[in-house]
N, C-alpha and C positions, 0 to 999 in steps of 0.2 A: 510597719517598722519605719521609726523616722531615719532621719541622713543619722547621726551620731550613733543610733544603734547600728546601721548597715556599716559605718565605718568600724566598730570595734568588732561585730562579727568578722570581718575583711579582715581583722591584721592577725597577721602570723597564721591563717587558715591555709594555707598555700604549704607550708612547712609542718603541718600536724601529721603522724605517722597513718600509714595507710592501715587499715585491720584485717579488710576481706583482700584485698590486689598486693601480692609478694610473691615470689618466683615459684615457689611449688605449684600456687594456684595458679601462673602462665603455662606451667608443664604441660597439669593438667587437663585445661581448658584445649591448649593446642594438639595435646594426643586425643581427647575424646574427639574433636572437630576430622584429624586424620584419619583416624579408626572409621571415623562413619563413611572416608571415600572407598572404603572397601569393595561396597557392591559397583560392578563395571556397569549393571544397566541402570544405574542409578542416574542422577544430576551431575556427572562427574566427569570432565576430560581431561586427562591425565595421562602422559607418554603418548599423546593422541597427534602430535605436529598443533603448531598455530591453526587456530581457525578464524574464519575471514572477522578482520575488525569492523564493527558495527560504526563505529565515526571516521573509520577511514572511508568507509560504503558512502556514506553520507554526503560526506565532502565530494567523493567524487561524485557521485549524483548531481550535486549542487554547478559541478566543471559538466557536466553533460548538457544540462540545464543551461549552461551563458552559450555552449555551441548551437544549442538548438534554439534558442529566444536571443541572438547577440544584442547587448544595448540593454537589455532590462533588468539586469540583476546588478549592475553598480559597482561588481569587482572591478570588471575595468573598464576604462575608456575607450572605446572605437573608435578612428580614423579611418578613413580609407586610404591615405595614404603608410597606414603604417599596421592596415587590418590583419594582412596576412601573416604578421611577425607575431602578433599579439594570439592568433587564432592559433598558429601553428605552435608555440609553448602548452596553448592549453591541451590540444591536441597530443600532445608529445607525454605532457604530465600524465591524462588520465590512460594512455596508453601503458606508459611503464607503472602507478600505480593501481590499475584494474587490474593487471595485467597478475600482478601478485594477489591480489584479494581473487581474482579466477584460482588461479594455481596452487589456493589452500582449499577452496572449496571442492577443484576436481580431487587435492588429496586425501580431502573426508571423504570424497564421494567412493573414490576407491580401496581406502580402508575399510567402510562399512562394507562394501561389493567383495571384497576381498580381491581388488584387483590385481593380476602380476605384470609386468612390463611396461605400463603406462608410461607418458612423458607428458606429466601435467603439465612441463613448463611449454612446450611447444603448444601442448591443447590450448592452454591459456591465451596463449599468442594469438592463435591464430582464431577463437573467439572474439576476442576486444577488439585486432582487426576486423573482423565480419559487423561488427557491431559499429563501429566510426565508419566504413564503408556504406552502411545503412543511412547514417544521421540526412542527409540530404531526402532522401525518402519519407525518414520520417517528419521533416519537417513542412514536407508536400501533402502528408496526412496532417499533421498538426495545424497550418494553415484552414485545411477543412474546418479542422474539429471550433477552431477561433472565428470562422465565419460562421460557421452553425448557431455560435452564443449568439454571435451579434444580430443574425437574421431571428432568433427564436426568443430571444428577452427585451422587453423593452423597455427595460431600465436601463441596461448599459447604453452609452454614447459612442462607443470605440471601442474600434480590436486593443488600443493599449492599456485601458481599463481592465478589459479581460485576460490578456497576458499579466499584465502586475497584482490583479486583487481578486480573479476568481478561482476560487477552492477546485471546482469541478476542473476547470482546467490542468490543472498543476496536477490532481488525482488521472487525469488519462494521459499527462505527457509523463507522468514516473511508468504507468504502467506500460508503453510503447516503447522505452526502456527495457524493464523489467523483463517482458515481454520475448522480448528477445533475449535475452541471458535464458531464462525461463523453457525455452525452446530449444536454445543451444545444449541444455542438460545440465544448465550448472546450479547446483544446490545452494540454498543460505544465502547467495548475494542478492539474486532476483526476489526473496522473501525479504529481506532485508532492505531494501528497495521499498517493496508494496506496502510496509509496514510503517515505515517511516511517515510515506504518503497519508496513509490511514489515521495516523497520531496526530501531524498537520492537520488536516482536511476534514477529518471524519468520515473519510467516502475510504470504504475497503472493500478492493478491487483486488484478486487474486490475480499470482502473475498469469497465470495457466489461462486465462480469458482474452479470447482471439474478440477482436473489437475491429469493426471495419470506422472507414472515413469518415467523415461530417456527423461525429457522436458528441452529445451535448448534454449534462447534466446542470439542471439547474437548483440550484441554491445548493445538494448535496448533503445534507447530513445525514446522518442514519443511513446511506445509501450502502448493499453488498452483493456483491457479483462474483460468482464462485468460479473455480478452478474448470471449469468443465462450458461454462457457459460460452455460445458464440453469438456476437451482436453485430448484425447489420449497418449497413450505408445508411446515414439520414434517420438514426433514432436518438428521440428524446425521452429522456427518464428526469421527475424529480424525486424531492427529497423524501428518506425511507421508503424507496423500492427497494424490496431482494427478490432475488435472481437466484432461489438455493436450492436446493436437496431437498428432496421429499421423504428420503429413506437411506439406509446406508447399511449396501449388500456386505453378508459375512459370511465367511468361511466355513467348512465344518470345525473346524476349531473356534468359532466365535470371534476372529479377528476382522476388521472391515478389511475391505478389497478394496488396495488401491489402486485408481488411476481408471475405473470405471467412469465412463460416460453419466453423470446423474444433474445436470443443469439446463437450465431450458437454452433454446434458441430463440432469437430473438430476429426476425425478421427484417428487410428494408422497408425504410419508412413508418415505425412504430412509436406508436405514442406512447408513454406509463406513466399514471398521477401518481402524487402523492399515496405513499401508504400501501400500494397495492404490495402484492405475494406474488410470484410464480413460481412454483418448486418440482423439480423433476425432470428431467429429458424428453420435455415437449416443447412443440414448436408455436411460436405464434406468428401467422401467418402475416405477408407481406401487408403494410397501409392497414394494417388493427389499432384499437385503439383499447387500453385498458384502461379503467375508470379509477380513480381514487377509494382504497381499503378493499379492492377485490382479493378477494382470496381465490387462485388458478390453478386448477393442476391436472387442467387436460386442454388438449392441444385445440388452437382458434385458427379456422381459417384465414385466409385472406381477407382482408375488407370488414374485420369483423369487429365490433365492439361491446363491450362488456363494463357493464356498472352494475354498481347495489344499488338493492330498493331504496329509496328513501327512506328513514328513520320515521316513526312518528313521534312529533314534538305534542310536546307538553309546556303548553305558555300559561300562564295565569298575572294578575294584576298583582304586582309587591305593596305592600302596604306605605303611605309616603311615613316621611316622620313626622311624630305629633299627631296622626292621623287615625282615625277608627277604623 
């Protein structure tokens, strides 16, 4: 269509009467969409209280993140002359903000428990306290986990390379977070948290995964580490390792059972290529090495290593061009 046609189509198209969209058919459309909130175990929460805000989560993740890496995220400027005013706002911020994003979560947590006499606002409190009480901790593991890259890759040049541009990184300092919401029992925030990580990154790491010191994932895509998994001092995994479930125990009612032990352990000192499997509540023992595309799911001693066979290739000569 040339310009003179698009312009004559364009005038007075804005003012032509509508045929299918007039107020019966808004009724309608709005009572079918209500009718269908009808089932309670459906998609639907409704009289249910706020549930925790998913970009409120975030952000404060993001204020957890300048306390625990200060200097590398750019919100703000550090002085040391004027560190503590600047530290102590943000402090203060994700205190009274978490603080509410907890106190919705424990109030799911105890509507669905059918809890009576809770005091979520104190539980909450006194969470996010235990959690900024932590930060200096974690940051004595976090250090680890940032030497780990730099000792284990040799591409990077610097810890501040790997603080501002690695995926793996940023995937194990949400879940040391997480981690601990996660442990404290509070529902929806610590997933919320891991999820976010996982959209970023690509590396999904469940909160529920107890991860010791100097842990290093390289390059990280595809990588998944279950709810149930625990990983040693001084392991290295790269990219598309999982760490999952072999099976998933049911009920006599046919419902899964949750919160069963079904993730392997992962030893100190372990190595994982590329690609490998390990699924189930086995252990791999201390200083093992698993090989690239192994598929595991029984338990390796110490000291032990495990590869696939070699493939056998099939090479032949390609024909050049122009050529017989």
């Amino acid at each position: 269509m040339d310009t003179r046609k698009r312009k004559q189509c364009g005038d007075g198209c804005h003012d032509a009467p509508r045929e299918k969209w007039n107020a019966e058919t808004a009724r309608r459309v709005t009572s079918a969409v209500c009718d269908s909130y009808g089932d309670e175990q459906g998609i639907n929460h409704i009289d249910g209280g706020n549930l925790p805000e998913r970009n409120e989560i975030v952000r404060i993740l993001g204020q957890i993140l300048e306390l625990l890496f200060p200097g590398y995220t750019g919100d703000h400027t550090l002085r040391r002359a004027t560190m503590e005013f600047t530290i102590g706002k943000i402090v203060d911020d994700v205190f009274e903000t978490l603080s509410e994003q907890v106190r919705r979560a424990l109030a799911y947590r105890c509507k669905i428990e059918c809890c009576e006499g809770c005091d979520c606002v104190r539980q909450a409190e006194d969470v996010v306290v235990a959690l900024l009480e932590r930060l200096p901790e974690l940051r004595a593991m976090l250090k680890a986990d940032v030497q780990a890259a730099l000792d284990g890759d040799p591409a990077t040049k610097s810890t501040d390379e790997i603080i501002i541009a690695y995926p793996g990184l940023k995937a194990i300092a949400v879940n040391r977070i997480a981690h601990e919401l996660y442990a404290a029992k509070v529902p929806l925030v610590s997933r919320v948290m891991s999820e976010y990580a996982h959209t970023v990154t690509g590396i999904d790491i469940h909160p529920g995964a107890t991860i010791g010191k100097s842990f290093f994932i390289d390059h990280g895509t595809g990588v998944v580490i279950g709810e149930t998994c625990v990983i040693g001092e001084n392991v290295k995994i790269y990219q598309g390792v999982t760490l999952g479930a072999l099976s998933f125990p049911k009920d006599a009612c046919g419902r899964l059972i949750k919160g069963a032990k079904r993730h392997p352990n992962i030893d100190d000192n372990v190595t994982i290529y590329a690609g490998a499997t390990i699924l189930g509540d086995i252990t791999v023992g201390h200083d093992s090495v698993v090989g690239g595309n192994v598929w595991l799911t029984e338990p390796l001693a110490p000291y032990s290593q495990v590869t696939v066979a070699a493939p056998e290739l099939s090479i032949r000569q390609r024909r050049k061009p122009g050529g017989k």
